[in-house]
C-alpha positions in Angstrom: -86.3 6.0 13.3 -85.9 5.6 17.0 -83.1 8.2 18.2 -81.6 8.7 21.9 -78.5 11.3 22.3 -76.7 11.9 25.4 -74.9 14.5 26.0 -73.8 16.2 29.2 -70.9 14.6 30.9 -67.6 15.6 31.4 -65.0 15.9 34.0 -66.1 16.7 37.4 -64.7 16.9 41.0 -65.6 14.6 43.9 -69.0 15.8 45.8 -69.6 17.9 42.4 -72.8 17.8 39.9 -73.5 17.7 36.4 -76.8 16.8 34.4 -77.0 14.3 31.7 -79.5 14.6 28.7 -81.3 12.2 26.5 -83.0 13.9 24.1 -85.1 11.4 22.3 -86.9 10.9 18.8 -88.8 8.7 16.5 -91.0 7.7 19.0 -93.5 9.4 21.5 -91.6 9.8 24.8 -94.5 10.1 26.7 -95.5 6.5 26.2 -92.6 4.6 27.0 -90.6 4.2 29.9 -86.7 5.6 30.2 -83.8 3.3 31.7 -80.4 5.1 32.7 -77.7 2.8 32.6 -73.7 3.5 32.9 -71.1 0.9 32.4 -67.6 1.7 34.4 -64.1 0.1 32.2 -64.1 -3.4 33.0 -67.4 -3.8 34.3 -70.9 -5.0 33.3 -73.7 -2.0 32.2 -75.5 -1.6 35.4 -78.8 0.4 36.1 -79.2 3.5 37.8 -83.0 4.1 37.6 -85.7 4.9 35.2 -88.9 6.5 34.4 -92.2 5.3 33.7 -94.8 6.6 30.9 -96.3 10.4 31.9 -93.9 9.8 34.6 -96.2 6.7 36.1 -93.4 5.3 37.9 -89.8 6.0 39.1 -86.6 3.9 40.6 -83.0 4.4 41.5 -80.8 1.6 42.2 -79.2 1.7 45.7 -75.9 3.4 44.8 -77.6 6.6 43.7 -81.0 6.8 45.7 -80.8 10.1 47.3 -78.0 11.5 45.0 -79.7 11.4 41.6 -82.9 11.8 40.1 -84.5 11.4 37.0 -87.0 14.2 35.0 -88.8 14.4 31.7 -89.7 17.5 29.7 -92.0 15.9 27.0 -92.1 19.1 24.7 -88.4 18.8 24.3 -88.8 15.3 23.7 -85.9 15.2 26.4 -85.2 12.9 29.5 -82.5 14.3 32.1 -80.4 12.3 34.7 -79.5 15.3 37.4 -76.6 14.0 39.4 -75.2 15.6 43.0 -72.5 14.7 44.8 -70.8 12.7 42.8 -68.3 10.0 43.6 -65.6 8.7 42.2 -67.4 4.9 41.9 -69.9 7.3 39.7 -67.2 7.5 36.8 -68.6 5.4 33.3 -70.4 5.9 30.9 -73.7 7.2 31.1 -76.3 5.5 28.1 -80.1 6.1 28.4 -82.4 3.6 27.0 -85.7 2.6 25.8 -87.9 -0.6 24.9 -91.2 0.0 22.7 -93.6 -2.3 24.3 -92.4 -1.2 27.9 -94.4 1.7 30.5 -93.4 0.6 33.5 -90.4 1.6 35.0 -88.5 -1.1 36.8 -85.1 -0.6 38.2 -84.3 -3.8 38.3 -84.6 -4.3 34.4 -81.4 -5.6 32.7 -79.4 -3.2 29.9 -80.5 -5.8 27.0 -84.0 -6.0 28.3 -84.6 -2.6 26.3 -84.3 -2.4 22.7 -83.0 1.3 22.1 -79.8 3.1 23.5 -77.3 6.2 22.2 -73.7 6.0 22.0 -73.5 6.7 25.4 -71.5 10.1 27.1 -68.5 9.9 29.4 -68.4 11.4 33.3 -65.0 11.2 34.9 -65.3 12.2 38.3 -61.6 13.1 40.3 -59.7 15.4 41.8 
């Protein structure tokens, strides 16, 4: 069945990194787009970019353009979310995401537009 596993996050200081991994199965990642998505206490899940199929297409949503970006390694079946200077306003938690009939990537995609997510992994980042 369709699988996606983060993993990767943690407790990190301001203007720190760390890199998030979605390691997928069940389907073939190279065919389907990728939505990251983090949802802070309190707040709605909001979108933080995505990849297209064969790495088509790519967006970032204002907040992190610049800051994070988004890579695929299709023989590990894996989708990464490498993230620099990190903020405070970056702390949530971090869910990738999928949708079987989608290839495009569009940022501006909704959390429930896609089908598929994991259980989501935490990043706190402070001081």
């Amino acid at each position: 069945q369709v699988r996606l596993v983060e993993s990767g996050g943690g407790l990190v200081q301001p203007g720190g990194s760390l890199r998030l991994s979605c390691a997928t199965s069940g389907f073939s990642l190279e065919d389907y787009a990728i939505g990251w998505f983090r949802q802070a206490p309190g707040q709605e899940r909001e979108g933080i970019g995505c990849i297209g199929n064969f790495d088509s297409s790519l967006g970032y949503a204002d907040s992190v353009k610049g800051r994070f970006t988004i890579s695929t390694d299709y023989v590990e079946n894996t989708v990464y979310l490498q993230m620099n200077n990190l903020k405070s306003a970056d702390t949530a938690v971090y869910y990738c995401e999928t949708r079987l009939s989608e290839t495009m990537c569009d940022p501006n995609r909704d959390w429930f537009w896609y089908d598929y997510w994991g259980q989501g992994t935490q990043v706190t980042v402070s001081s």
